[in-house]
N, C-alpha and C positions, 0 to 999 in steps of 0.2 A: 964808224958812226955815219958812213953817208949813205945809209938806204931811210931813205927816208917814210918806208910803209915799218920799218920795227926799228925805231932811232928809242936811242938811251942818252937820256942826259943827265953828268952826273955833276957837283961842282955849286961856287957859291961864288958870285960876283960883287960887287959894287961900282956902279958908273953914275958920275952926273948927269943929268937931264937939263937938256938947253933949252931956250925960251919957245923950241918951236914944240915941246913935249915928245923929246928925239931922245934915244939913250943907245947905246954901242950894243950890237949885240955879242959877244964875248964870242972867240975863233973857234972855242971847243965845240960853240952851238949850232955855229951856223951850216955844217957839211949835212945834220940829221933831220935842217927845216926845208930842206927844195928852197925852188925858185918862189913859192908863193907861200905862206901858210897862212894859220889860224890865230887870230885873235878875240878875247871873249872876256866877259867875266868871272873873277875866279872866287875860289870861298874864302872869306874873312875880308873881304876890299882889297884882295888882292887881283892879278891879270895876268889869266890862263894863256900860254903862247902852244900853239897846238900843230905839228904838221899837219897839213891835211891827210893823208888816212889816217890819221889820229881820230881829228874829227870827223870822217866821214861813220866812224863807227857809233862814236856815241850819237851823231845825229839820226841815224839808224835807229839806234833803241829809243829817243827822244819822240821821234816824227809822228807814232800812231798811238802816243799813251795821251788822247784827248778826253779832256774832265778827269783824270786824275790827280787829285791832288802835289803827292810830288811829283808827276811829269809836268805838271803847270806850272810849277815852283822854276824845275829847272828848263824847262824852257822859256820861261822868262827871263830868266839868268843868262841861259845864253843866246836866247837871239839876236841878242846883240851884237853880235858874233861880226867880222870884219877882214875882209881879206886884203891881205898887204905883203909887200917886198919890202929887202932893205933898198936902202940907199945906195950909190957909189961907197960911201963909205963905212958902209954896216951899221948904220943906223933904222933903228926901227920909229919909226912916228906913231907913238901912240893914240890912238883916234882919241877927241876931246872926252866926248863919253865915256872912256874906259881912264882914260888920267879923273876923271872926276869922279868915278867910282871907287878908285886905287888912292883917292887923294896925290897924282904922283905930279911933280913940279917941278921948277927950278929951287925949291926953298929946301928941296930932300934929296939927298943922293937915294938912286933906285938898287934894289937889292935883285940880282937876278938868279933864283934858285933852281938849277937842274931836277926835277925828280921824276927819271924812268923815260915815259913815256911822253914827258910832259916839261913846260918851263913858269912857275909860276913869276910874276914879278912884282916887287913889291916896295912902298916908299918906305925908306929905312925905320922912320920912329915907326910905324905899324910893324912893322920886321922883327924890331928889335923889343917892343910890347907882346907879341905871338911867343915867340921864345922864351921871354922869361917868364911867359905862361905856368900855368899850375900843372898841368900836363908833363908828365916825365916822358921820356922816350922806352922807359919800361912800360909804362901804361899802354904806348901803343903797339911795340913790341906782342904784349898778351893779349892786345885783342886783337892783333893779325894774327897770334898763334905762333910767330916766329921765336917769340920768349926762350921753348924749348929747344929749336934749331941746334944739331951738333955737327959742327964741322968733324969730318971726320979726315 
């Protein structure tokens, strides 16, 4: 997992969050984010952790979709966007704006979700509200078309 232009992450954490809106970033993550990555807003009040060529792609398709509707959408989502290291200690600081987005605190252990390409992170009661969503993981399953998938 240390190339950081095609990093996979897979995996489901839970860390507290210290007064300064710091949270651990868990060891499996950090060999696929470099020296510097992306931070942003993510869907449901959640916060997108992106390597950079991660982002450099979607900023790509973002950059020239002006007065379209959802490219205005999502770039206002994400320009918010922030670039940061950890700490000596693996700590990530989440910028105020994106804890305030995420609701993420001292008052909530932070949920740190691997998926793929991507790390979303999120305050536990939002976390744990998403999930027991109405939404089955079959339903998403069929609309990626993976439903039918046979290992062979």
């Amino acid at each position: 997992m240390s190339d950081t232009s095609n990093p996979e992450f897979w995996g489901e954490f839970e860390h507290g969050v210290d007064d300064k809106g710091r949270v651990v970033i868990p060891a499996d993550f950090r060999p696929g984010l470099g020296d510097e990555f992306v931070v942003t807003r993510g869907p449901d009040h959640s916060v997108l952790v992106l390597p950079i060529p991660v982002w450099n792609r979607i900023a790509e398709l973002l950059k020239d979709r002006l007065l379209q509707s959802d490219g205005d959408l999502l770039q206002r989502m994400l320009g918010g966007r922030a670039i940061v290291r950890l700490d000596p200690q693996f700590r990530l600081a989440i910028p105020k704006h994106l804890r305030e987005w995420a609701n993420i605190s001292q008052s909530f252990a932070a949920v740190l979700s691997g998926q793929g390409r991507k790390i979303e992170i999120w305050n536990k009661a939002n976390w744990d509200k998403f999930m027991a969503g109405e939404r089955t993981i079959y339903d998403a399953a069929a609309n990626l078309g993976i439903d039918q998938l046979v290992v062979s």
